[in-house]
N, C-alpha and C positions, 0 to 999 in steps of 0.2 A: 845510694849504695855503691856505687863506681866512681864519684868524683873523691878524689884525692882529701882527705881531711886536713893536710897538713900543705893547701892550696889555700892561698888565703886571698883578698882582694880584687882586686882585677883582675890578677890572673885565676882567681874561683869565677868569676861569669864569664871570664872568655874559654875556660873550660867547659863549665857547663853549657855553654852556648852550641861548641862542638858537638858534644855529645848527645844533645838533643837532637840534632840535626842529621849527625849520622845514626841513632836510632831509628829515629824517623824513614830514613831514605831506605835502611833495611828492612824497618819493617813493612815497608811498601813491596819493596820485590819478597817479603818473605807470602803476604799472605797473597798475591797474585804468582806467587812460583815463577818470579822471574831472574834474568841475571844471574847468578850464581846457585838459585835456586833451583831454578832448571834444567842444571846438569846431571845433575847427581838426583837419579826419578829412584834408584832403592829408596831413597831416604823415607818419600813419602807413600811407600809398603808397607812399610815397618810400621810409618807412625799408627796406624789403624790395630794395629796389637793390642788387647786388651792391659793384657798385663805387664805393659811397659811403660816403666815412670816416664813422664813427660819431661822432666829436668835428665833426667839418664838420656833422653831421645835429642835433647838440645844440647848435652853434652858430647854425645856423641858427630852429630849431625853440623850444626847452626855455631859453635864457637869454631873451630877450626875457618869458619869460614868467613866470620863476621867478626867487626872490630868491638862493637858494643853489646849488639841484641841476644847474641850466643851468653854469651858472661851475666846478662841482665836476665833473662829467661832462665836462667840455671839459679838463679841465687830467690826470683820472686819462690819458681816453683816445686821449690826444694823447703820451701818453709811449710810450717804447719801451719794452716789458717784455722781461726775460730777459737774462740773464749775458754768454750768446750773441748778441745783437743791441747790446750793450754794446762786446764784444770785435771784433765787426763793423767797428763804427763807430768806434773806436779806430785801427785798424788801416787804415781807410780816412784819417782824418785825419794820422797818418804817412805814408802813401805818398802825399798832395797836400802835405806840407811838408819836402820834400825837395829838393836844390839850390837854385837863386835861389827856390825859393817859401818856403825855412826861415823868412826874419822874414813869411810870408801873418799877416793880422790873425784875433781872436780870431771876428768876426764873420763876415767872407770865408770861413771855413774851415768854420766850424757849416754854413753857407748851400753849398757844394760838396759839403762830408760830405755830407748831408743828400740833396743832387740825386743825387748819385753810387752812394750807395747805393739809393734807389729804381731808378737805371736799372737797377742790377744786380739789384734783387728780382724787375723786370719782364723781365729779361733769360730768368734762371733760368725762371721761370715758362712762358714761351713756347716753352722747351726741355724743360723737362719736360710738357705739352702734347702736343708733337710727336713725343718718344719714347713716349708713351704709346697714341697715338692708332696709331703705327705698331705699338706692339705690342714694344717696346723697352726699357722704362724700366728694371728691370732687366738689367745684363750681369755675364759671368761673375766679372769681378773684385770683383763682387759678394760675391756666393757666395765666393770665394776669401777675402775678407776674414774670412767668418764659420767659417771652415774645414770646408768643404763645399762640394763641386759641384754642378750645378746641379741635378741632382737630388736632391742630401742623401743620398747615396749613406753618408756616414758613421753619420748617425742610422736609418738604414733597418737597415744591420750591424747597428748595437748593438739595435735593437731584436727584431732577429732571433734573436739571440744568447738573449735573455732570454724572449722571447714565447713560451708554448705553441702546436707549431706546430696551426694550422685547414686545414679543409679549405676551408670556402668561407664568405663571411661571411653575418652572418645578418641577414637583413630582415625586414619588418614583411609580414606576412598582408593587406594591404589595397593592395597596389602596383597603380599605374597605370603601363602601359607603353604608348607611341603607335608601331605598328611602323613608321614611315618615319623617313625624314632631315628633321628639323624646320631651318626657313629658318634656324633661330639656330647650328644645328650647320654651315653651309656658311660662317660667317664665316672672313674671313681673317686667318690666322695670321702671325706676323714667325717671324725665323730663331729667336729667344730661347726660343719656346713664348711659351704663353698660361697661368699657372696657373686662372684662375679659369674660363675656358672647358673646361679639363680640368677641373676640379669637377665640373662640370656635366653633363661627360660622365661621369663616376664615377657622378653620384648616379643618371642618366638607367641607363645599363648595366650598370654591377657589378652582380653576382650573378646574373644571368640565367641558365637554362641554355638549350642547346638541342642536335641532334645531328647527329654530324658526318658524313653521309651516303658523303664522301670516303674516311672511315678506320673502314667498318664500325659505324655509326652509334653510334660511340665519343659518352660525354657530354661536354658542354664548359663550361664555365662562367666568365662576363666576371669576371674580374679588378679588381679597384680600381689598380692600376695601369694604365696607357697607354703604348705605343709611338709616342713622337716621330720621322714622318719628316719629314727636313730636306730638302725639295726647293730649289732655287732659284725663288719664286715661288709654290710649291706644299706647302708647310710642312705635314703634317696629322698629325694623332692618327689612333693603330688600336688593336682591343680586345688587348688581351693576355688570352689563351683558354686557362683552363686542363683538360687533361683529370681522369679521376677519381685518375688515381696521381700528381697533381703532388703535391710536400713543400714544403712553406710554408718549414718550415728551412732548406732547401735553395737556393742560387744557380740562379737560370733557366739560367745557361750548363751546369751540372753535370746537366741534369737537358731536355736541349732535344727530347728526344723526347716528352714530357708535356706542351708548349703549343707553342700555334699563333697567328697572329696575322692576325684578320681584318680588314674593310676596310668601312666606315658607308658606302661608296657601293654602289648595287647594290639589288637586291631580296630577292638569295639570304640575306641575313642574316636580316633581317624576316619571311622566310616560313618558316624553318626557327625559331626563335622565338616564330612564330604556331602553328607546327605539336603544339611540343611542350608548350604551356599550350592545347589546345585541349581538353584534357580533367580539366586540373587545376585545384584551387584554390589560392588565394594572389596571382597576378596576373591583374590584366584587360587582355586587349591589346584594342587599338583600332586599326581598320582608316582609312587617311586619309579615306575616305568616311565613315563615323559621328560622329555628332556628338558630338563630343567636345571644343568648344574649341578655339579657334585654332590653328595651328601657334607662332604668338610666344607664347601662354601660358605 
């Protein structure tokens, strides 16, 4: 991209020879921040800017300073990379020379492409943002696309089919459990679910036991699965609780007298949980008064 094309011969490798060489030596002191690097410490303020092109930042920055690396860093990272941002912008220059724009100039059109497609990157961007932030970004047609619902209701089958069925899953001897509803469990949820706040609740409650004082202090034990209620406004997760003769093999519907489905508001959970490791080992509960680290931790 920098050697001369109208070098030819000898004197094209004893060029290129140069240039390799001084690239190289700069970009030694570039990525240890030496030599000339290390004068000028703005430089590397800035570079941590989100929203600053990194060819703008070597234009700025690294040509004034360097014979090769500046000019070579400007011209890699100013290009579009990928097939897909090729076909993009292809596509875009068709649909602005179309009717009376058909004879638009070669110039005119790079220079619209160009505009057009950023507004559309910024566009996307601000959309997915805002679906995300609601808690959206994901929809069903999603899932539809990859053939499965939104709960993967296909791969859950199949693996059911195959998996030796368990009773209850198995955790590590050293569990830390905080019996309240921590501030990060009261977040709000959109109509879609949240997967990664369900995680969270899996890792925080699966495999608990505790008993169920209602149904002859029957055992019950949290589930790695979650039940999604879809309120208008009020969207929440509940444990899916299962007793001691629930079949793993087995469909929840076939089987709805072996689980129960309880509810993270309330006390009654926490204290019947607290109740029944009160004398065991393996987890340590914690009361919201003991010190135990923030509720965000």
């Amino acid at each position: 991209m920098i050697l001369s094309p109208t070098v030819v011969g000898r004197a094209k490798t004893v060029q290129k020879t140069a240039l390799i060489k001084a690239v190289n030596e700069e970009y030694t002191e570039f990525v240890n921040k030496r030599g000339k690097f290390a004068k000028n410490k703005n430089m590397w303020l800035t570079a941590g800017e989100e929203d600053l092109s990194a060819a703008r930042w070597h234009y700025n920055y690294t040509v004034p300073s360097t014979k090769v690396l500046g000019k070579l860093a400007c011209l890699v990272l100013s290009k579009i990379a990928g097939g897909g941002s090729a076909e993009r912008l292809w596509k875009i220059r068709k649909f602005l020379s179309k009717g009376q724009r058909a004879s638009l100039g070669n110039d005119k059109a790079k220079k619209q492409t160009l505009i057009y497609a950023r507004y559309q990157e910024k566009k996307a961007r601000a959309r997915k943002n805002k679906l995300s932030a609601a808690g959206v970004l994901w929809e069903d047609a999603d899932f539809d696309a990859c053939k499965m619902d939104m709960f993967c209701q296909e791969i859950v089958d199949e693996l059911g089919e195959h998996a030796p069925p368990t009773r209850y899953p198995d955790y590590s001897s050293d569990r830390v459990f905080r019996a309240w509803q921590e501030n990060w469990e009261k977040k709000k949820i959109g109509p879609g679910g949240d997967p990664v706040h369900k995680a969270r609740l899996v890792r925080k409650y699966a495999g608990l036991y505790w008993l169920d004082i209602d149904n002859g202090n029957k055992l019950l034990c949290a589930d790695q699965r979650m039940v999604f209620d879809k309120k208008r406004g009020k969207n929440k997760y509940h444990i899916f609780a299962k007793f001691d003769g629930f079949d793993g093999s087995k469909s929840a519907e076939e089987q709805e007298d072996e689980w129960n489905v309880w509810s993270f508001e309330g006390t009654a959970l926490y204290e019947l949980i607290t109740d029944y490791y009160e004398d065991k080992d393996g987890v340590t509960v914690y009361q919201k008064d003991d010190d135990c680290g923030s509720e965000e931790e």
